[in-house]
Backbone as numpy.savetxt, mean C-alpha at the origin, in Angstrom:
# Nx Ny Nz CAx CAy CAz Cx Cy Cz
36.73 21.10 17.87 35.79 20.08 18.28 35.76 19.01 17.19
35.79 17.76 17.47 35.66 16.48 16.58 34.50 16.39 16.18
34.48 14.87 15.59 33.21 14.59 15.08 32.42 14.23 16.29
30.92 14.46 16.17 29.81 13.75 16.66 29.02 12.75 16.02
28.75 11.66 16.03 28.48 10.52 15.01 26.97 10.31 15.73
26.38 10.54 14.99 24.71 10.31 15.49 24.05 9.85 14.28
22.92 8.39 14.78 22.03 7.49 13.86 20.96 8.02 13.91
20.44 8.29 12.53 19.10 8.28 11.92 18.40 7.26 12.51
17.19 7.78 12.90 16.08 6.11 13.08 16.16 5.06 11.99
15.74 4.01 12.12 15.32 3.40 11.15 14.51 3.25 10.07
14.85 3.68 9.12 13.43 3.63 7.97 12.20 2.38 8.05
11.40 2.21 7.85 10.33 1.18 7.52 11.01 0.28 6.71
10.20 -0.78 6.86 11.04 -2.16 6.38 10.16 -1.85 5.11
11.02 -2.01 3.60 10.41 -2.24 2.31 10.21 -3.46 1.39
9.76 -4.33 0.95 9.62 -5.04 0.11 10.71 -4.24 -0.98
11.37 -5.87 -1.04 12.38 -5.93 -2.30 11.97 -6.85 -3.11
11.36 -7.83 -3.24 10.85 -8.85 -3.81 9.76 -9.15 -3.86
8.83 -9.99 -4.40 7.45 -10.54 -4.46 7.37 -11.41 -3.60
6.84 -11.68 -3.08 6.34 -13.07 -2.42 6.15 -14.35 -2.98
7.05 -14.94 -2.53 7.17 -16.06 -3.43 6.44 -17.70 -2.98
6.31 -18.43 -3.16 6.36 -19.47 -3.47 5.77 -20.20 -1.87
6.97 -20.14 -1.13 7.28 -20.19 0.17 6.67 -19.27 1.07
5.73 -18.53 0.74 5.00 -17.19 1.73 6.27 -16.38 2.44
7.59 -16.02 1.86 8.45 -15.13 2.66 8.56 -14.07 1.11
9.05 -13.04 1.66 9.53 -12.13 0.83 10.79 -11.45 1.60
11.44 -11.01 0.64 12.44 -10.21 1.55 12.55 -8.54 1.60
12.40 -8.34 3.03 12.13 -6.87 2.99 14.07 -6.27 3.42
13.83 -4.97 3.34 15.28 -4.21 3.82 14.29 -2.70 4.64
15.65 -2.38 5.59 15.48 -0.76 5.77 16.89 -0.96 5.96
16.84 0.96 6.56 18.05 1.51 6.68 18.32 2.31 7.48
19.56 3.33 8.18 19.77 3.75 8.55 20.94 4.81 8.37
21.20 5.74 8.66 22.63 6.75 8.21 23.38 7.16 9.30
24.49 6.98 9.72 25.66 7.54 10.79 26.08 8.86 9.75
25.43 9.95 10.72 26.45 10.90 10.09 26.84 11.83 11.70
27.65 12.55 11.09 28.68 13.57 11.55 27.37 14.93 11.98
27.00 15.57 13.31 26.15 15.69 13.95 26.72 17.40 13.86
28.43 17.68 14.13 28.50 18.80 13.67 29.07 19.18 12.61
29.08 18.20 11.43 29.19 18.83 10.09 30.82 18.98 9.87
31.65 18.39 10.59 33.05 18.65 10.61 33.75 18.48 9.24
33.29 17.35 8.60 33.64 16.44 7.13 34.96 16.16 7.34
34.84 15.54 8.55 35.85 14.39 9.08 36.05 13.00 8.83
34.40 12.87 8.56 34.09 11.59 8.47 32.71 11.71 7.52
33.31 10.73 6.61 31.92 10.69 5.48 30.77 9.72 6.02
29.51 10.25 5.45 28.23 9.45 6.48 28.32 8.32 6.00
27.61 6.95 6.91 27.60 5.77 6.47 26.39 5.12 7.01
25.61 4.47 5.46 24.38 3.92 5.62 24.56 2.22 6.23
23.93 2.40 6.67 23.78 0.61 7.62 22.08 0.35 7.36
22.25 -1.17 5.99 20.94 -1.68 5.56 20.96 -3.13 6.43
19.85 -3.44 7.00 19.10 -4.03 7.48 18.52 -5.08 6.87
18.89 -6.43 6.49 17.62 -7.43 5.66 16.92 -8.66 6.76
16.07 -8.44 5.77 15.20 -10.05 6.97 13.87 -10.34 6.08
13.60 -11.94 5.98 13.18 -12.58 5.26 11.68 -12.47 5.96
10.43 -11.60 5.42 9.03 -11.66 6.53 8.07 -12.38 5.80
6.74 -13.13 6.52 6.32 -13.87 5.93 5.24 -13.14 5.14
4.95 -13.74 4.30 3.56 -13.09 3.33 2.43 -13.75 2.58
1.52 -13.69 2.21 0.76 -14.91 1.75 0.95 -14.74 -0.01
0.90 -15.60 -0.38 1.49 -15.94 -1.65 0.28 -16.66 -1.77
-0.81 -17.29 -1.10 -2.17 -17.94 -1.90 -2.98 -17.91 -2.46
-2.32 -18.40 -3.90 -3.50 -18.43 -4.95 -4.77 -19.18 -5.11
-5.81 -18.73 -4.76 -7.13 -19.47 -4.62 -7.37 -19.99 -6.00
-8.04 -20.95 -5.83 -8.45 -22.13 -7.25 -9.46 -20.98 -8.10
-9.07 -20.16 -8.63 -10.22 -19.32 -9.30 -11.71 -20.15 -10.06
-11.05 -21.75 -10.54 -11.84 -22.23 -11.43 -12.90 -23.17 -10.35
-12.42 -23.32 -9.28 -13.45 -24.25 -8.57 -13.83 -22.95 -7.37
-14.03 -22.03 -7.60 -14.23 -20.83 -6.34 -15.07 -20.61 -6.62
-16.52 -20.73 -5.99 -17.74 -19.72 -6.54 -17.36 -18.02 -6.53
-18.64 -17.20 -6.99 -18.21 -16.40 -6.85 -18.64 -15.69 -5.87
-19.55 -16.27 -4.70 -19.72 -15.26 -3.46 -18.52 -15.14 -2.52
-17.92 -16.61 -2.76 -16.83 -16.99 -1.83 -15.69 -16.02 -2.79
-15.44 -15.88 -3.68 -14.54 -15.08 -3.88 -15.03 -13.24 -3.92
-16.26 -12.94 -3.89 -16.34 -11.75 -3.70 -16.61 -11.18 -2.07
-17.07 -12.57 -1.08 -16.49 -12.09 -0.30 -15.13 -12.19 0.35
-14.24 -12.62 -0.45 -12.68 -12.83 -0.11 -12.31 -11.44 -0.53
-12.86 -10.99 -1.35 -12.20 -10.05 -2.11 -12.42 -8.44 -1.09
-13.77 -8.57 -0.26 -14.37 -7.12 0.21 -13.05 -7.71 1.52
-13.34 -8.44 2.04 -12.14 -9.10 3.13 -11.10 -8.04 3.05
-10.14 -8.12 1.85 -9.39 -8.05 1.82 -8.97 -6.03 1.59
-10.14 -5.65 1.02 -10.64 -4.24 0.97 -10.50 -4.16 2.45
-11.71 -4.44 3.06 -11.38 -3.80 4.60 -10.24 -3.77 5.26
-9.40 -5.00 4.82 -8.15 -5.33 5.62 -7.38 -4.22 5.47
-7.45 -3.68 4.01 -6.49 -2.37 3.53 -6.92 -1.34 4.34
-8.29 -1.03 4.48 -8.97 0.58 4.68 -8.15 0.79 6.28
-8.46 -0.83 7.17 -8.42 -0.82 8.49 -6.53 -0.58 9.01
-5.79 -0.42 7.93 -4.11 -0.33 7.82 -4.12 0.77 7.42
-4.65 1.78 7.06 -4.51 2.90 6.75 -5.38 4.01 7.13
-5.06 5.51 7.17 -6.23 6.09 7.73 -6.80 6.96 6.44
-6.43 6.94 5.22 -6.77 7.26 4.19 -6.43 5.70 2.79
-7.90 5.90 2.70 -7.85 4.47 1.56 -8.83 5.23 0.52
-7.61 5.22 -0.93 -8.26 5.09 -2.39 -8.78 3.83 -2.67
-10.54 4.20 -3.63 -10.80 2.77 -3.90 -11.07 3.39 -5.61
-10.16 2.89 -7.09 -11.53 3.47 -7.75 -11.80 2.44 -8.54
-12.94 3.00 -9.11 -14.04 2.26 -9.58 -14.11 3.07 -11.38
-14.42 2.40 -12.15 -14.31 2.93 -13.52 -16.13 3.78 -14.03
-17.24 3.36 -12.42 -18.24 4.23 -12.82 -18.87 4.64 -11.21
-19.65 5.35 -11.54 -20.00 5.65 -10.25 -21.19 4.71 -9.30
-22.04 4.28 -9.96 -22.62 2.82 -9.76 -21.68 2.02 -9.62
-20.52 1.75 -9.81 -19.76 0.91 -9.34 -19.07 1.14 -8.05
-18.76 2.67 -8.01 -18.25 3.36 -6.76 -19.48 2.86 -5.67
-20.50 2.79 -5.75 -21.71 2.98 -5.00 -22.19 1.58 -4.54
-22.15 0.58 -5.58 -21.89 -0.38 -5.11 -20.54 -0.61 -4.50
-19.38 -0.65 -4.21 -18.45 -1.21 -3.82 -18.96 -0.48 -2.01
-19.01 0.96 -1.88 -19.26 1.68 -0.84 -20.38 0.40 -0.13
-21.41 0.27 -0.71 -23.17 -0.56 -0.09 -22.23 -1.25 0.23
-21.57 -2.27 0.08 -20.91 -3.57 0.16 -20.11 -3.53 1.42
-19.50 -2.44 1.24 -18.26 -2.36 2.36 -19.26 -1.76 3.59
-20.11 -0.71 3.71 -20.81 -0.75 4.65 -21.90 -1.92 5.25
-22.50 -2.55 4.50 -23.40 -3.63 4.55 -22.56 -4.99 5.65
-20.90 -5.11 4.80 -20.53 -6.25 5.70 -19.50 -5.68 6.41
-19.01 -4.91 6.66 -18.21 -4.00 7.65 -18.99 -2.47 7.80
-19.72 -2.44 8.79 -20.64 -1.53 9.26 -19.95 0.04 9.92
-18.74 -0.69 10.68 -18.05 0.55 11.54 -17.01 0.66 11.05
-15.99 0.37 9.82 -15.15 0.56 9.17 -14.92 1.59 8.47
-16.39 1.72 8.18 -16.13 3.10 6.50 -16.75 4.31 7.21
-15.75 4.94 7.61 -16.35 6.73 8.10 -17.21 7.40 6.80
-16.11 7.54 5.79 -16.80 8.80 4.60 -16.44 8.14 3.01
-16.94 8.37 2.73 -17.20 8.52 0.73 -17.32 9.36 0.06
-16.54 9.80 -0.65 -16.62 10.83 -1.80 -16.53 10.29 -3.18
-17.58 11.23 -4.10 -17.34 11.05 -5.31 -17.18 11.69 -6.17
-15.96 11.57 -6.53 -15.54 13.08 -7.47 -16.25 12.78 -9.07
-16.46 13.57 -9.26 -17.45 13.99 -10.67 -17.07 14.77 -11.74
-16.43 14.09 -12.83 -16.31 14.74 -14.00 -17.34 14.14 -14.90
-16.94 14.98 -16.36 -17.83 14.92 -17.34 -17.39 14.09 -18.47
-17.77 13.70 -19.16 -17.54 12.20 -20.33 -17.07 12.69 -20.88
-17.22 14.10 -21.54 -15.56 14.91 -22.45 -14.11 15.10 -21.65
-14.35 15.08 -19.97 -13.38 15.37 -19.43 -12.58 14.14 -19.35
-13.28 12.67 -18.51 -12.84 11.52 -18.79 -12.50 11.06 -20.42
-12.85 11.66 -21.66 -12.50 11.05 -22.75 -10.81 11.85 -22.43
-11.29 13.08 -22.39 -10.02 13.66 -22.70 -8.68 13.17 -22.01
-8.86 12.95 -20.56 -7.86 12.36 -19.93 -7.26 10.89 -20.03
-8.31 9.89 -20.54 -7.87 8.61 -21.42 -7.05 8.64 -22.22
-7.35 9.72 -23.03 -6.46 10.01 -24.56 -5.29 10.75 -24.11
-5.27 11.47 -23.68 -4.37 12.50 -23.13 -3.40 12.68 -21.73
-3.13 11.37 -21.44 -2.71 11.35 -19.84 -2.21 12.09 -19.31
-1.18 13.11 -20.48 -0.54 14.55 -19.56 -1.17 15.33 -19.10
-2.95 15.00 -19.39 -3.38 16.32 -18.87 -3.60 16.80 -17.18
């Protein structure tokens, strides 16, 4: 029996670049032809994919921006993440900060935020892991 040559789906398109200038970035995926019964008739062959997608690259005037208009640009852009994903990390360097960011995101997106957790260590444990990142 010969080869059988069968394609992998397509991977997700990845960012290769930043977003530049022009609001495009250039993303790639991929794909693999291989040999279906293993004959090693034929060595597998990847087929990459490019295309130029658009992205926002806008830098807001930080110096003429108040700051409601930029803190609510900023929760904006929080929800935008939570609502693309079905698990969203947010952290926060205290827990009053965790607590505020949570009030905030519930206050102006009401049906967005299912749950909150707050994990709880101790100020020797956080020293230790600052100092110590292997731990």
């Amino acid at each position: 029996m010969g080869p059988n040559l069968i394609n992998t789906s397509w991977t997700d398109w990845i960012n290769l670049t930043i977003c530049y200038e022009n609001d495009t970035i250039l993303q790639s995926r991929n794909r693999t032809e291989y040999d279906q019964n293993l004959c090693d008739e034929v060595a597998n062959q990847t087929h990459v994919e490019y295309q130029w997608a658009a992205c926002d690259n806008c830098t807001p005037d930080l110096i003429n921006t108040s700051h409601e208009d930029l803190h609510h640009k900023m929760y904006e852009l929080i929800d935008n993440q939570v609502q693309k994903h079905r698990t969203t990390l947010i952290f926060t360097n205290t827990r009053a900060a965790t607590e505020r960011v949570v009030h905030h995101l519930r206050t102006k997106f009401p049906k967005n935020l299912s749950e909150t957790r707050y994990p709880c260590i101790t100020m020797g444990t956080s020293m230790a892991v600052s100092t110590n990142p292997g731990i």
